[in-house]
N, C-alpha and C positions, 0 to 999 in steps of 0.2 A: 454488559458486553459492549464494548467499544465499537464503533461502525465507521468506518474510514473509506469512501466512497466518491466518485467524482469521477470526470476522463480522463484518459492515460493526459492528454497535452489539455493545454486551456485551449477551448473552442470560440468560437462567436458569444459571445455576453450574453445572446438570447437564449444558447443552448448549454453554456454554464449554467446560468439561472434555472433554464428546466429541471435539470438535471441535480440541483443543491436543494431546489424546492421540492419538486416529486423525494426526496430519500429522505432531507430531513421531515419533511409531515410524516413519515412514514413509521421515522425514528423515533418522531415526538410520540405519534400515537403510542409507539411500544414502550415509552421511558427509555429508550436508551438512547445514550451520548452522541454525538454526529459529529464526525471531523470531516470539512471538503477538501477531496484532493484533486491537483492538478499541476501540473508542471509547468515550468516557463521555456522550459527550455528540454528536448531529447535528445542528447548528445551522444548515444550510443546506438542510433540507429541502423539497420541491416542497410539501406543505402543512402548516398550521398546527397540523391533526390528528393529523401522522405522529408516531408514539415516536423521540424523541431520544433517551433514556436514563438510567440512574441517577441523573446529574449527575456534578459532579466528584469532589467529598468520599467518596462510595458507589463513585463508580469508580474511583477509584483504589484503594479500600478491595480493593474485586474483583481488580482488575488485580493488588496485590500479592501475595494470597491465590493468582491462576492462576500466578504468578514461582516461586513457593516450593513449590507443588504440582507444577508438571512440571518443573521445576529450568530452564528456559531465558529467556531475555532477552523482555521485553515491551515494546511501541511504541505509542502511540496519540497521537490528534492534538490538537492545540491550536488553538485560537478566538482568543483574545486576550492581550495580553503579560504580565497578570495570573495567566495558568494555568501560566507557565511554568514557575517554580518548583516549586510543588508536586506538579507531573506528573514534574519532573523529579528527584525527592525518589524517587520510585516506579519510573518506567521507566527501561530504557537505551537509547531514542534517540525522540526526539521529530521527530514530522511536522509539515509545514506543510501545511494542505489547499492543492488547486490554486485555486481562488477567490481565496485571502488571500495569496497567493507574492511579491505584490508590497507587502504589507505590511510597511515599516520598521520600528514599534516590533516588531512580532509577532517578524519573523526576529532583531533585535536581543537580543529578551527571550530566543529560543531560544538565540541562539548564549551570549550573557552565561552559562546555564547550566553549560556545559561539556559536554553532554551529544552525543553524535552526535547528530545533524541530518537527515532526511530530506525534502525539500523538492521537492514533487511540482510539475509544469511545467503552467502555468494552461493551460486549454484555448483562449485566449485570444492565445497569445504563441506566434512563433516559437522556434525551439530557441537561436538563439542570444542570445536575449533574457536565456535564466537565467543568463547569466555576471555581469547585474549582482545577481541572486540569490545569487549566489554573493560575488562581492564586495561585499555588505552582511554574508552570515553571515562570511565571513574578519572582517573590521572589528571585527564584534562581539565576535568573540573564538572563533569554533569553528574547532576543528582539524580535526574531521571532517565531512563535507560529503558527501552523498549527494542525488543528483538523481530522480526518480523520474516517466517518459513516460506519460502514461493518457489520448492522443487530444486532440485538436484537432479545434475545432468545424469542422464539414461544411454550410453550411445552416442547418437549419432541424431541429433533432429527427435531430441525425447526428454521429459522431464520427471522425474517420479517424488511423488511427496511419501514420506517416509515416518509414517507417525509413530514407532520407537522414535524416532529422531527429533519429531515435535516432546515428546516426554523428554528427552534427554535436554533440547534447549528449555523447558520448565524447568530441568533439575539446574540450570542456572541460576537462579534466585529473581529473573527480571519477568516482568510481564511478555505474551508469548501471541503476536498478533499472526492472522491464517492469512494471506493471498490468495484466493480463492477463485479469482482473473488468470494471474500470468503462470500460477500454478500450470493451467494449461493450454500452455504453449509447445508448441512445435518449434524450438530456436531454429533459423533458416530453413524453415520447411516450406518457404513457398519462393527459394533462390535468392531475390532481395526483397525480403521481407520476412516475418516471424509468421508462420499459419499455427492452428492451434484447434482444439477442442472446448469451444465454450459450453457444447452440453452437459460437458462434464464438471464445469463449474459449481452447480448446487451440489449434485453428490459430494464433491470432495469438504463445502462449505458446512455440510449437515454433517458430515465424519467428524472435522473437524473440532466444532460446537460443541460436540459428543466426546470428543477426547477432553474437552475443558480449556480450551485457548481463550485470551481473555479478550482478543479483540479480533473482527474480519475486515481483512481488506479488499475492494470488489469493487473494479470500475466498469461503466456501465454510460449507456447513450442511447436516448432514442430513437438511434436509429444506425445502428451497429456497424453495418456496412459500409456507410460514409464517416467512421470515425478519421479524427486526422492521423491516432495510430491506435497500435494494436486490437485494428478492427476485428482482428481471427479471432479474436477471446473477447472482447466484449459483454456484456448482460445487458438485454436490453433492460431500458427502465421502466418501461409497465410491469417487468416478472417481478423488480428487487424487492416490492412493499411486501409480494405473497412469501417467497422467501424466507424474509427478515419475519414473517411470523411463523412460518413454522420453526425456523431456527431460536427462535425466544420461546418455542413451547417445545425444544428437543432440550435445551437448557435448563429449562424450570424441571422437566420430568429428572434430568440426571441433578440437580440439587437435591430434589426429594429423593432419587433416591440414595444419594450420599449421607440426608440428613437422619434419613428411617432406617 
């Protein structure tokens, strides 16, 4: 099980570091894989005021700096077809946020990379909508192809994860990562800004795991409240080690019992 973790933006160096160090030991102790996440940039923030970030030039600067410091693979997301490249000079696998999924140059410019592809499912779109997501990045030229579930609008200020609809993007053929953060969110439930239900984070994580997804996604800080965004959802990172073990012992029980 893949573990894709980090703060929604890149934070202070000191609070990247905490944050890549406390999940990957955490990861290492359990054998499983650790990707750091972090953004340079949030460009589709609820307001004008909110910290996006470094920019690109700076964050990637960063991002490479966290690469080489905790020895493990680094991911962050892209905006436009123009970023492609040079994000992908730096990290090993590039996201599509869920907003732009249906963006042809954007996923073209990713795939033309070479880079693995991670390509979150709009809130917007049924599950089997992303198979033309999928056959735009094949086209483009990526080999590897990662899908990634984080809730479908509810309403009004709701998001509901839908797991038929996680099985249904399995019946795609690509690997099928859980969001397990922005899952829940409350989109402008706090007027300019996204509020949210992070208690509900593990439960929806441990469903998940349980349904068979093969990687979680799950940003986290320690110290949730002053995150620069999506403080409403958060995990803090003292809980993610306890977590991340019981979610490797709801996985190992459902192998055994698929295997018996």
């Amino acid at each position: 099980m893949l573990v894709i973790a980090g703060p929604c933006v890149l934070e202070s160096d000191e609070i990247n570091r905490q944050i890549g160090e406390v999940v990957g030991e955490a990861c290492g102790a359990l054998g499983l894989p650790y990707v750091f996440k972090a953004s340079y940039d949030k460009a589709n923030r609820s307001s004008i005021r909110s910290a996006r970030g470094p920019g690109l030039a700076a964050g990637l600067d960063r991002l490479a700096a966290m690469r080489e410091r905790l020895g493990v693979p680094v991911t962050t997301d892209i905006h436009e077809p123009v970023q492609a490249l040079p994000a992908a000079r730096v990290v090993d696998m590039l996201q599509i946020p869920a907003f732009l999924c249906r963006q042809t140059d954007l996923l073209v410019a990713a795939a033309a990379t070479g880079r693995p592809v991670n390509a979150k499912k709009g809130q917007f779109m049924a599950p089997e909508e992303m198979r033309n997501v999928v056959q735009k990045l094949g086209e483009g030229g990526a080999k590897e192809v990662m899908l990634t579930e984080r809730g479908t609008f509810f309403g009004y200020h709701r998001l509901v994860n839908d797991f038929i609809g996680i099985g249904d993007l399995m019946a795609l053929g690509c690997p099928v990562c859980f969001d397990a953060t922005h899952s829940t969110q409350l989109p402008g439930g706090d007027k300019t800004a996204t509020a949210g239900r992070p208690d509900r984070g593990p439960l929806l994580a441990r469903a998940a795991v349980a349904a068979g997804v093969d990687a979680l996604f799950l940003e986290c800080h320690p110290t949730p409240e002053k995150a620069l965004s999506d403080a409403s959802t958060m995990q803090p990172l003292g809980a993610v080690p306890g977590l991340l073990r019981t979610l490797v012992r709801i996985r190992e029980a459902m192998a055994e019992q698929i295997s018996g």
